[in-house]
Structures are given as C-alpha cells and as structure tokens.
PDB file of N, CA, C and O in Angstrom:
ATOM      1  N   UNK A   1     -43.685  -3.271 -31.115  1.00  0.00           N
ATOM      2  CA  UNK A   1     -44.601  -3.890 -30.172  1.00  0.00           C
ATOM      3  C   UNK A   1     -44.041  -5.248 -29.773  1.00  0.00           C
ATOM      4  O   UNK A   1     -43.542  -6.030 -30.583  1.00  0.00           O
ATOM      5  N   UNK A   2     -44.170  -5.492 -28.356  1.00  0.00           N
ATOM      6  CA  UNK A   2     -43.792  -6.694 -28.083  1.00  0.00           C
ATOM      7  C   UNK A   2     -45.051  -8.084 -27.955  1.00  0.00           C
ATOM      8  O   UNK A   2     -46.206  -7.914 -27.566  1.00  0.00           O
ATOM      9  N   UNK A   3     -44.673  -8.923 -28.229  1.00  0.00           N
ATOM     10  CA  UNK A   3     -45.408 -10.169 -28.260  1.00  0.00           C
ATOM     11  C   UNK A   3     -45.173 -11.511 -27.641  1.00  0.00           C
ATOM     12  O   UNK A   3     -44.341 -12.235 -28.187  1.00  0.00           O
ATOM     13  N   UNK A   4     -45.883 -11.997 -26.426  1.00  0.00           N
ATOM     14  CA  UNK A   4     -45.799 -12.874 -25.529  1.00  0.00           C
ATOM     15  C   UNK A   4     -46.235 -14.302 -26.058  1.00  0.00           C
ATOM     16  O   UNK A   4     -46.618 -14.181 -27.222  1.00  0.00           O
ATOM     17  N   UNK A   5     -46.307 -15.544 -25.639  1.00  0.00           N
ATOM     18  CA  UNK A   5     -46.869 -16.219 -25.385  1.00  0.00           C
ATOM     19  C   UNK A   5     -46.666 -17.096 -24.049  1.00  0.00           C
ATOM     20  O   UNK A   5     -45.650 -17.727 -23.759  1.00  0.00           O
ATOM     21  N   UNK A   6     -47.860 -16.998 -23.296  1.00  0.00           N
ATOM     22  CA  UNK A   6     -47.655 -17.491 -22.090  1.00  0.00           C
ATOM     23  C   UNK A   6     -47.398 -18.965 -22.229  1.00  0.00           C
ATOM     24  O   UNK A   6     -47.452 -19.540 -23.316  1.00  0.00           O
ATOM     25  N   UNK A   7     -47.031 -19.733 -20.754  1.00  0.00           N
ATOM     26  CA  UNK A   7     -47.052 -20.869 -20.210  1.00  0.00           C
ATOM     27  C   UNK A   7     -47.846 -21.630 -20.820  1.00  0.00           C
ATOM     28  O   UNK A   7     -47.477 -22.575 -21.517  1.00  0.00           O
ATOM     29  N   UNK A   8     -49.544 -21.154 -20.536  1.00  0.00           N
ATOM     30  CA  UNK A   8     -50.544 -21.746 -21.017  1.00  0.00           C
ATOM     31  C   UNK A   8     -51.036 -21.424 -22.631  1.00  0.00           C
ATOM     32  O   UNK A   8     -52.078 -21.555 -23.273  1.00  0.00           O
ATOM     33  N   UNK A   9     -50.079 -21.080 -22.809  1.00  0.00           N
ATOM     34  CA  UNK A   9     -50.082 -20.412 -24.668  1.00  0.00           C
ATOM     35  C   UNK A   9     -51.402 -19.343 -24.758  1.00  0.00           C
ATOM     36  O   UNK A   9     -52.430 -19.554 -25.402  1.00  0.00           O
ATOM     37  N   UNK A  10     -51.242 -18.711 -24.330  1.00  0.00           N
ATOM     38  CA  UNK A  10     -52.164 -17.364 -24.243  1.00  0.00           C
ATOM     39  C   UNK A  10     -51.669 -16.071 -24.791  1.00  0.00           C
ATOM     40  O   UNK A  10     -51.073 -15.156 -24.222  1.00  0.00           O
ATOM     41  N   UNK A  11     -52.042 -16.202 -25.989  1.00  0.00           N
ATOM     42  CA  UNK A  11     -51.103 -14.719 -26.169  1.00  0.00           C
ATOM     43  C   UNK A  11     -51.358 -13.474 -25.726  1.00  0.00           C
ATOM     44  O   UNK A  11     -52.531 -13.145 -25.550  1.00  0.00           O
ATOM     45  N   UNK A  12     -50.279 -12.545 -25.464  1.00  0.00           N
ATOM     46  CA  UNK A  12     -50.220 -11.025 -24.715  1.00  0.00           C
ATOM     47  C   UNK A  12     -49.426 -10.506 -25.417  1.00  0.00           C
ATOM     48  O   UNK A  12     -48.286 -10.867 -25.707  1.00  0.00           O
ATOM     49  N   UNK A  13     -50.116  -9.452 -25.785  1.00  0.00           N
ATOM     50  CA  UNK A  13     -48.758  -8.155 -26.397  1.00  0.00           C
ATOM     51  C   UNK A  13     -49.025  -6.929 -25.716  1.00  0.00           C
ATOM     52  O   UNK A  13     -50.148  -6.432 -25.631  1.00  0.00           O
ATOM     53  N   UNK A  14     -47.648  -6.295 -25.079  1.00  0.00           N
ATOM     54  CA  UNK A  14     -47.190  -5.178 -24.525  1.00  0.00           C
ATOM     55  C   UNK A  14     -47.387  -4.147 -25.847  1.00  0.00           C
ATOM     56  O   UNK A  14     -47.935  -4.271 -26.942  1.00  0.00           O
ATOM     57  N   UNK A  15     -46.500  -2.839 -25.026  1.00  0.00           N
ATOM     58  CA  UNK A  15     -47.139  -1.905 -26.229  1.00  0.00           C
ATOM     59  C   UNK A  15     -45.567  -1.511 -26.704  1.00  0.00           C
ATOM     60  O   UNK A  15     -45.181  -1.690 -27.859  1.00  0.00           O
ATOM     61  N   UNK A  16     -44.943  -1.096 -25.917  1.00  0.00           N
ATOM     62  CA  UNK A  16     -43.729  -0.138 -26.050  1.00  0.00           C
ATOM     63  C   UNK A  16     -42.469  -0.476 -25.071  1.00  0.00           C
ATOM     64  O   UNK A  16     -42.620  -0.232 -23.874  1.00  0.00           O
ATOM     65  N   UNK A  17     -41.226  -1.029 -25.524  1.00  0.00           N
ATOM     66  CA  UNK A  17     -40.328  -1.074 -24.434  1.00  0.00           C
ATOM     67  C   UNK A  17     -38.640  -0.689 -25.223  1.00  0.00           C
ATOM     68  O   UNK A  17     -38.137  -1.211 -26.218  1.00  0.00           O
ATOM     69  N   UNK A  18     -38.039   0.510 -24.235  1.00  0.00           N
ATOM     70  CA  UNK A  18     -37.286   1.275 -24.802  1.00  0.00           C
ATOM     71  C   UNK A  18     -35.940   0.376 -23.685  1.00  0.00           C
ATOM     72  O   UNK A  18     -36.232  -0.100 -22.588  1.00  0.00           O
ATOM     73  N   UNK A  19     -34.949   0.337 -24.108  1.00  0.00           N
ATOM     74  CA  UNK A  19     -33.918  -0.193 -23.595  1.00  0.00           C
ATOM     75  C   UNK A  19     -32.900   0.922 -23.159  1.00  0.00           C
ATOM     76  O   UNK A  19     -31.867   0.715 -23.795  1.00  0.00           O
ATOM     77  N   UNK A  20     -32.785   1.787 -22.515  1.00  0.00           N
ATOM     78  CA  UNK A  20     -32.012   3.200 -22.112  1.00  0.00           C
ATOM     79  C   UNK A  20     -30.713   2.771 -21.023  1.00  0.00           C
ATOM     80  O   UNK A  20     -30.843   2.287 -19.899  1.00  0.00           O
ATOM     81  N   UNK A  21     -29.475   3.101 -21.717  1.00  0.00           N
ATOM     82  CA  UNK A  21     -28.177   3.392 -20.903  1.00  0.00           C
ATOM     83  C   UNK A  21     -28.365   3.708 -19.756  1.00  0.00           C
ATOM     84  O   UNK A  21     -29.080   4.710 -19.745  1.00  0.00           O
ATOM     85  N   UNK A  22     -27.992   3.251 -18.347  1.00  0.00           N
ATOM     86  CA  UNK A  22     -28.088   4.003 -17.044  1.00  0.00           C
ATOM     87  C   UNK A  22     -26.601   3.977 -16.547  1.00  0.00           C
ATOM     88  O   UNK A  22     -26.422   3.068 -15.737  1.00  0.00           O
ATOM     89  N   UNK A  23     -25.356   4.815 -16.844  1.00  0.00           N
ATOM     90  CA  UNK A  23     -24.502   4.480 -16.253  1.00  0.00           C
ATOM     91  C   UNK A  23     -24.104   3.305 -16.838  1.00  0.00           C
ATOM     92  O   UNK A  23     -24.546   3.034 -17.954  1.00  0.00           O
ATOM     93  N   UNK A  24     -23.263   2.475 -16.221  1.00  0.00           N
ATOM     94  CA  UNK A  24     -22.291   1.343 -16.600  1.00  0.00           C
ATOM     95  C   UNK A  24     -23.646   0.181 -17.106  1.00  0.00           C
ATOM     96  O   UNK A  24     -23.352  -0.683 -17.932  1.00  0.00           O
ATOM     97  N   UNK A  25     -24.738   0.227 -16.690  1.00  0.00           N
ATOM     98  CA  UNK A  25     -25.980  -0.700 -17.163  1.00  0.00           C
ATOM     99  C   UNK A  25     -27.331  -0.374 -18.005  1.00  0.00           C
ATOM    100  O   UNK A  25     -27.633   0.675 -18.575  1.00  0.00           O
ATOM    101  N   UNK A  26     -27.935  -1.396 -17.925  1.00  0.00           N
ATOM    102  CA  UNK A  26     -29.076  -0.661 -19.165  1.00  0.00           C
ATOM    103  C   UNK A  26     -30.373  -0.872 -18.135  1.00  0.00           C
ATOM    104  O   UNK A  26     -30.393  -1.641 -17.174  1.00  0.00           O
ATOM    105  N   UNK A  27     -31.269  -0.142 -18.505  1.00  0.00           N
ATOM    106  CA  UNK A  27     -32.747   0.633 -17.819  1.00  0.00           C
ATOM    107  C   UNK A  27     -33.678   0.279 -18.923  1.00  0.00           C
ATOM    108  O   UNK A  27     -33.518   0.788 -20.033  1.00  0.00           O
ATOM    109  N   UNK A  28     -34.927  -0.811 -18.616  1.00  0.00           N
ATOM    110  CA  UNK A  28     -35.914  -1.051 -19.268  1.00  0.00           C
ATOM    111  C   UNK A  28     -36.913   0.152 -19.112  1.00  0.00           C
ATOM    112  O   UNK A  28     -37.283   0.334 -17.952  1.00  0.00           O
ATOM    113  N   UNK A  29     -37.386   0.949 -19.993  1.00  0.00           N
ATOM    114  CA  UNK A  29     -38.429   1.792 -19.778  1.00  0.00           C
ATOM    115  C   UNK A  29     -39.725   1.187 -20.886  1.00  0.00           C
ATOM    116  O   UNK A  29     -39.520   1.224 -22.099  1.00  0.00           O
ATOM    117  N   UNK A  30     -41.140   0.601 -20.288  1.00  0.00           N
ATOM    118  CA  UNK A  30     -41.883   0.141 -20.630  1.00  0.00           C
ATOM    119  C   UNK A  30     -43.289   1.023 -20.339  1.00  0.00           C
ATOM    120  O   UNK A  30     -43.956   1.388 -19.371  1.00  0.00           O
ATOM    121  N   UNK A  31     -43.305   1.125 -21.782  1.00  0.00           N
ATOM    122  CA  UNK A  31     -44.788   2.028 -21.772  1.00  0.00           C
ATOM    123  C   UNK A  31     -46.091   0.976 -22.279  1.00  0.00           C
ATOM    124  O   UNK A  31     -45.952   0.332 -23.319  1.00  0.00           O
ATOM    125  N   UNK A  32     -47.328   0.865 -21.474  1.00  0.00           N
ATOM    126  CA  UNK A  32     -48.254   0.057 -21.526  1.00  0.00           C
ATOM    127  C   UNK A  32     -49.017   0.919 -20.837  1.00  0.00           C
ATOM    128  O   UNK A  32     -49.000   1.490 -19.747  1.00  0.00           O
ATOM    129  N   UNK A  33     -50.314   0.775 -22.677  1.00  0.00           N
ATOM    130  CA  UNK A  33     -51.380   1.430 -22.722  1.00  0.00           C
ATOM    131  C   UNK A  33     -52.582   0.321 -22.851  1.00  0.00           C
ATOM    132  O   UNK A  33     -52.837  -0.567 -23.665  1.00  0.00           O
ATOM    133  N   UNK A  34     -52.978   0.632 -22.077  1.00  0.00           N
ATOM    134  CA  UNK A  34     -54.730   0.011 -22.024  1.00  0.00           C
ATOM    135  C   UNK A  34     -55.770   0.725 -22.255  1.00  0.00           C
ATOM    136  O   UNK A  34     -55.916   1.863 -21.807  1.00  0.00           O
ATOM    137  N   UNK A  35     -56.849  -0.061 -23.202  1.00  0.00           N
ATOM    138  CA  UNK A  35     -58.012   0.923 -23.637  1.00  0.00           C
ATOM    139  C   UNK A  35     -58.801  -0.037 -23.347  1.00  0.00           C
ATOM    140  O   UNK A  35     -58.741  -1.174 -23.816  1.00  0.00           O
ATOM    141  N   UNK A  36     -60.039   0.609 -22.100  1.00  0.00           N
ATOM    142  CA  UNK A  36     -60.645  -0.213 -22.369  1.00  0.00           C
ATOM    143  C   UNK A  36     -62.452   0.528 -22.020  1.00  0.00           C
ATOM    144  O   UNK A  36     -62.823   1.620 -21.590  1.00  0.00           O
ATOM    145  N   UNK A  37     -63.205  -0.750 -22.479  1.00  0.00           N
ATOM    146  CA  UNK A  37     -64.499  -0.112 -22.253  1.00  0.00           C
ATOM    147  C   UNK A  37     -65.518  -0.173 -20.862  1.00  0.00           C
ATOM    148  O   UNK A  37     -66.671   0.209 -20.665  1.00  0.00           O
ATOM    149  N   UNK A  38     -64.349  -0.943 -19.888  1.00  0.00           N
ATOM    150  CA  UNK A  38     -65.020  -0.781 -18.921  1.00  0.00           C
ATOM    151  C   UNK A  38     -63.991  -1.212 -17.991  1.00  0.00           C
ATOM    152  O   UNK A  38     -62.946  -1.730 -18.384  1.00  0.00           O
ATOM    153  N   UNK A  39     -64.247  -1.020 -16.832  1.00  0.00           N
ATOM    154  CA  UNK A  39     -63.403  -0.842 -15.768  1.00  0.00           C
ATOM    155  C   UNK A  39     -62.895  -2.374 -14.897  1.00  0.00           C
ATOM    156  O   UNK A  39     -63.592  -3.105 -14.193  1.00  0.00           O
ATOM    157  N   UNK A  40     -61.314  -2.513 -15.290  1.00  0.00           N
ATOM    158  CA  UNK A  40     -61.184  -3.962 -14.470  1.00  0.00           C
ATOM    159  C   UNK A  40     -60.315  -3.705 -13.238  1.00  0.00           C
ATOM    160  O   UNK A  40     -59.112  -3.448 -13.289  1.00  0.00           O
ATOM    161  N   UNK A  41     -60.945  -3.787 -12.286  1.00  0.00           N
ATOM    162  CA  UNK A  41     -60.531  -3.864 -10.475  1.00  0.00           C
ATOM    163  C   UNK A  41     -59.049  -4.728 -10.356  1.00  0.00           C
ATOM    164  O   UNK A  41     -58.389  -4.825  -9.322  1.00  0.00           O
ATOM    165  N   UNK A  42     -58.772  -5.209 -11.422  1.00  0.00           N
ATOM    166  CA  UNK A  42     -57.872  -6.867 -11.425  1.00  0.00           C
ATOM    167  C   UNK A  42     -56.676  -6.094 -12.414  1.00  0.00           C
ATOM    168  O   UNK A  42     -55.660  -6.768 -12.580  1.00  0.00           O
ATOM    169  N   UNK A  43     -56.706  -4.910 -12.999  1.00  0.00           N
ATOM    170  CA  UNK A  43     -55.623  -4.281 -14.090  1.00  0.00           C
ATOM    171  C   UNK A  43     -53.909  -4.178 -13.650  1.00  0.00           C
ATOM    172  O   UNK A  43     -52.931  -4.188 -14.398  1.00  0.00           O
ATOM    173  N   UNK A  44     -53.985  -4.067 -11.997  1.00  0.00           N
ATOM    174  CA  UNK A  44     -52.425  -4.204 -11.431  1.00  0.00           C
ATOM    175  C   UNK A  44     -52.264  -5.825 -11.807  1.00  0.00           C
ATOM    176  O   UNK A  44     -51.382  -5.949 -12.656  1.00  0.00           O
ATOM    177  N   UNK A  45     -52.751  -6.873 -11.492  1.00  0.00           N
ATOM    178  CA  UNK A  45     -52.405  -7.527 -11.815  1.00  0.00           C
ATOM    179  C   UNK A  45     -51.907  -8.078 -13.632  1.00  0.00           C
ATOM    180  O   UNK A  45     -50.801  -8.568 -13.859  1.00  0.00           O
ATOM    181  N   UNK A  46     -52.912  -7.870 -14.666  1.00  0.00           N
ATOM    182  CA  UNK A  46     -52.519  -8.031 -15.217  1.00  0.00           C
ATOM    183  C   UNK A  46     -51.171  -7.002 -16.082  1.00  0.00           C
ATOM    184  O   UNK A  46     -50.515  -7.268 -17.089  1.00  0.00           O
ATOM    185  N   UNK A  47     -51.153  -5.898 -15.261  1.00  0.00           N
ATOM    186  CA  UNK A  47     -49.962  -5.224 -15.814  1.00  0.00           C
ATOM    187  C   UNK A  47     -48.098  -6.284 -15.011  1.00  0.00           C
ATOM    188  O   UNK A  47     -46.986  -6.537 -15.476  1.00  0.00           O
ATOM    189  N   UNK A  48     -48.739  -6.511 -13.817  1.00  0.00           N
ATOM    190  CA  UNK A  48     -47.941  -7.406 -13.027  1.00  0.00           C
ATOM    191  C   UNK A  48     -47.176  -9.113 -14.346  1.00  0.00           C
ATOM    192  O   UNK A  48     -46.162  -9.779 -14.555  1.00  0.00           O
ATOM    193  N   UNK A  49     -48.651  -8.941 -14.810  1.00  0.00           N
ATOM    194  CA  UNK A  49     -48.241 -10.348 -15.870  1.00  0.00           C
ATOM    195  C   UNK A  49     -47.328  -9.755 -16.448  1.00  0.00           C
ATOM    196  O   UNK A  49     -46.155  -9.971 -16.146  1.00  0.00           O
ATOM    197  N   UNK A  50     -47.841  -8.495 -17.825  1.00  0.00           N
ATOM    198  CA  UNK A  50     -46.556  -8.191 -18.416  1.00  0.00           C
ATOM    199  C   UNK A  50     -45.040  -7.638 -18.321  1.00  0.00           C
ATOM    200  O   UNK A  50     -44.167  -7.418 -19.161  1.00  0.00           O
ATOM    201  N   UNK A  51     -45.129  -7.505 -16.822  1.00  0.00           N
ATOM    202  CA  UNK A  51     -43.541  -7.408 -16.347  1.00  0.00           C
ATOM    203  C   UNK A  51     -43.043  -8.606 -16.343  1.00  0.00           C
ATOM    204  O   UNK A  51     -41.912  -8.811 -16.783  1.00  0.00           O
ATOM    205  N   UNK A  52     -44.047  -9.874 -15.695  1.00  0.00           N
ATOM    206  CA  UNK A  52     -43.361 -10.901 -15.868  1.00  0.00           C
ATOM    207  C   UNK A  52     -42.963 -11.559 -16.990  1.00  0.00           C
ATOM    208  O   UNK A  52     -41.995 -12.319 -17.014  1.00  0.00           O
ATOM    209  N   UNK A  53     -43.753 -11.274 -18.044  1.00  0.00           N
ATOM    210  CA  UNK A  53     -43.575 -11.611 -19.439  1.00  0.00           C
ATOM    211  C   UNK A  53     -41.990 -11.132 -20.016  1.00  0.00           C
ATOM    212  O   UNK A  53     -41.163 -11.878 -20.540  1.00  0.00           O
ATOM    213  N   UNK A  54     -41.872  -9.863 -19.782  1.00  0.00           N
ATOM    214  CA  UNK A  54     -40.909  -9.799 -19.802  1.00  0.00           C
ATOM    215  C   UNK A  54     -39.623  -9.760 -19.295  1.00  0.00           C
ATOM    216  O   UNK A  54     -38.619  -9.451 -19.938  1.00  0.00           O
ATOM    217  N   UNK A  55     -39.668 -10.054 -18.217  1.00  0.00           N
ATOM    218  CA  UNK A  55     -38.388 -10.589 -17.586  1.00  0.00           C
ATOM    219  C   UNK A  55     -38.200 -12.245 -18.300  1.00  0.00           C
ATOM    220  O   UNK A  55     -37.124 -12.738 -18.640  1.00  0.00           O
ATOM    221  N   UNK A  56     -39.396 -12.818 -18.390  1.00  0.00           N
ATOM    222  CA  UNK A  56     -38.823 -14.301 -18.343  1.00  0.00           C
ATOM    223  C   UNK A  56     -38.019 -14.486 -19.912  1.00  0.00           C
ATOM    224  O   UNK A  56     -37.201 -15.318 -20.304  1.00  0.00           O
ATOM    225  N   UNK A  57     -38.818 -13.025 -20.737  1.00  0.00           N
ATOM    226  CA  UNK A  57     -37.929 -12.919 -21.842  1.00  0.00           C
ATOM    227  C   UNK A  57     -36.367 -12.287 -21.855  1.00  0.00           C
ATOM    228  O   UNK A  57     -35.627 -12.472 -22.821  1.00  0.00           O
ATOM    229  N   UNK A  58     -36.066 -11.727 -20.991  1.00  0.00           N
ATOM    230  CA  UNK A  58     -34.895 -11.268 -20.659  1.00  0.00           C
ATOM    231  C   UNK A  58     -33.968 -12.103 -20.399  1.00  0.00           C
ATOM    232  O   UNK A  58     -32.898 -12.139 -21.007  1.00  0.00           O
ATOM    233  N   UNK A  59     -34.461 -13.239 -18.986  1.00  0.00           N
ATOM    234  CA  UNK A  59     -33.392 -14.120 -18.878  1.00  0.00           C
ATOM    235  C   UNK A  59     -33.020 -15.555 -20.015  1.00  0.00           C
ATOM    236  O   UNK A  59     -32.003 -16.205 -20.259  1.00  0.00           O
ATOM    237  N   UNK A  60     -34.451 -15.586 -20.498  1.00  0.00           N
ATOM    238  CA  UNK A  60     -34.057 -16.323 -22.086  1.00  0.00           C
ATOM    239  C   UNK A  60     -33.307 -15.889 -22.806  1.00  0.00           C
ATOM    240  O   UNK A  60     -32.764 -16.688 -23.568  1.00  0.00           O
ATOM    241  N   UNK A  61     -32.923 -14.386 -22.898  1.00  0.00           N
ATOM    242  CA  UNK A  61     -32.077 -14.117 -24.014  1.00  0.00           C
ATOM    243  C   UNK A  61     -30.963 -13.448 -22.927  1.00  0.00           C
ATOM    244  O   UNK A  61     -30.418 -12.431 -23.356  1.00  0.00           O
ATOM    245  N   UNK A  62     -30.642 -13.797 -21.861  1.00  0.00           N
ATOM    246  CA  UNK A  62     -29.433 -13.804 -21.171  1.00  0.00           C
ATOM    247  C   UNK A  62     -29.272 -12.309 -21.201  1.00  0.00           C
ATOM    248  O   UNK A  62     -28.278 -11.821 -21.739  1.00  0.00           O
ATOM    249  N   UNK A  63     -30.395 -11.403 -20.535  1.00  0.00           N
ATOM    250  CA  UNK A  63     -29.994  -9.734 -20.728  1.00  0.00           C
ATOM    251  C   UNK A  63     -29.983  -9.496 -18.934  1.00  0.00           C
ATOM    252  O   UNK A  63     -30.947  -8.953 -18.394  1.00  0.00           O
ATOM    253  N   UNK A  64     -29.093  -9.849 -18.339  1.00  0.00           N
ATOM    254  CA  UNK A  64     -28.884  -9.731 -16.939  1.00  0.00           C
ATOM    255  C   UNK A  64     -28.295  -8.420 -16.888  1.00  0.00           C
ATOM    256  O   UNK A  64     -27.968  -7.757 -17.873  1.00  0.00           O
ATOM    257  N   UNK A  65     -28.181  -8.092 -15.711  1.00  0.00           N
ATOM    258  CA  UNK A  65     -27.259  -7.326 -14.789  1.00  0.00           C
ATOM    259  C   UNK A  65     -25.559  -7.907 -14.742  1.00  0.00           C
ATOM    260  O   UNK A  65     -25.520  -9.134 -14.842  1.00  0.00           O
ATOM    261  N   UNK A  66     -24.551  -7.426 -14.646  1.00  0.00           N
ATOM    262  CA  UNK A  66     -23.125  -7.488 -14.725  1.00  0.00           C
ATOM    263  C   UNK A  66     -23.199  -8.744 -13.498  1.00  0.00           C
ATOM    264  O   UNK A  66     -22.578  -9.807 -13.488  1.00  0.00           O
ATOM    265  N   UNK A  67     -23.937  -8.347 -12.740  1.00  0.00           N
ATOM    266  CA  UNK A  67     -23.793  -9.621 -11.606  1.00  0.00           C
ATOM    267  C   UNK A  67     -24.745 -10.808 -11.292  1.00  0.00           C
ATOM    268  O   UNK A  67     -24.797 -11.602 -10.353  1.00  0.00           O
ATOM    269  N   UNK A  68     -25.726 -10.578 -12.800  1.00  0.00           N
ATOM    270  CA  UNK A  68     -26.280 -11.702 -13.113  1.00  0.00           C
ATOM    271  C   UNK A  68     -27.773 -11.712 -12.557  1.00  0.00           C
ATOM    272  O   UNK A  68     -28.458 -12.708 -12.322  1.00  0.00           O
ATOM    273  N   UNK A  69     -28.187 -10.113 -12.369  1.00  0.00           N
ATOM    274  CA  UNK A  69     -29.848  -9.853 -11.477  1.00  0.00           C
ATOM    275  C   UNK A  69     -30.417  -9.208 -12.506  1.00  0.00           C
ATOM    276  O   UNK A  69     -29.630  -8.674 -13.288  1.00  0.00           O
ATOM    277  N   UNK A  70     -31.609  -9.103 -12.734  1.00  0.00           N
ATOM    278  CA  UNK A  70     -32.757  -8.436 -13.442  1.00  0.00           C
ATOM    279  C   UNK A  70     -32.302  -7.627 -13.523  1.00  0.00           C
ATOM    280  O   UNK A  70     -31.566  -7.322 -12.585  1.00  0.00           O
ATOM    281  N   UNK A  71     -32.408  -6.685 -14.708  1.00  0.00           N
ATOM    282  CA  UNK A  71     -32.500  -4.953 -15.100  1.00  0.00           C
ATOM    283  C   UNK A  71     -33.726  -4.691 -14.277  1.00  0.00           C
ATOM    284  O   UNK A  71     -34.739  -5.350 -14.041  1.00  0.00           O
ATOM    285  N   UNK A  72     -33.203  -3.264 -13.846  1.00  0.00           N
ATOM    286  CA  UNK A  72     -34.623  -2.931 -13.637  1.00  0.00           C
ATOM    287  C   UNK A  72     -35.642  -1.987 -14.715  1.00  0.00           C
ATOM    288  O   UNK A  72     -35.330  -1.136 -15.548  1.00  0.00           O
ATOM    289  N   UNK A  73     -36.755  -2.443 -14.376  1.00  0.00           N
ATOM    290  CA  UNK A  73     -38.114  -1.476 -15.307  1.00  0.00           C
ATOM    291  C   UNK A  73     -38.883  -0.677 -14.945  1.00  0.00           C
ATOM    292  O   UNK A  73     -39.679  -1.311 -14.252  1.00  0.00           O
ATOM    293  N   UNK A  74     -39.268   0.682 -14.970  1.00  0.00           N
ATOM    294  CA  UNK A  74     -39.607   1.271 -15.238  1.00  0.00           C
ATOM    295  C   UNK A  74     -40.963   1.723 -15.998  1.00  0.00           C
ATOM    296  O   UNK A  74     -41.145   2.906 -16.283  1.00  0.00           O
TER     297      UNK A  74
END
C-alpha cells in the first residue's frame, strides 16, 4: 500500500501500484479501490489527487522517462 502526505500534511493512502516493463520503459499500473457509504459527485477529482500524489513521488525519487517525462499510468 502506498502512503502520501500532502502539501498541507493530509494524509492519503492509495491502494495498489504495480510497476510493469513496457518495451524499452516502465508502465505504472495503479489499482484504487474506494468503499464507500455514500455517494461523492467530487470522486474524479479526488482520484485526480492520487495520480498527483504520485507522480510528485516519482519525480522525487527521479523515476522519469529516458527523456526525462512522466511514466505513464494506468
């Protein structure tokens, strides 16, 4: 399981993220499960957060593209 802490120190944890070979580069495949008890209109967005969560962890730990761009996710 992955574990965030935002900007505003808010913590977020993702559920599942698999790192898969694509050819000469690597392919984030991220599985995120939500349970919930009632229905939020606003859920693209916060799935939107945890992509960003993790990219900003990506380029902290310097996991670019050969030419220095985001992996892509999945």
């Amino acid at each position: 399981m992955l574990s965030y802490v935002t900007d505003e120190l808010r913590d977020r944890e993702g559920d599942v993220v698999w790192r898969v070979r694509w050819g000469e580069s690597w392919l984030y495949v991220y599985l995120l499960l939500e349970f919930q008890s009632t229905v939020d209109k606003y859920m693209a967005v916060r799935v939107m957060s945890y992509l960003g969560l993790l990219y900003q962890d990506l380029i902290r730990q310097k996991h670019l593209t050969a030419n220095g761009k985001l992996p892509p996710v999945f």
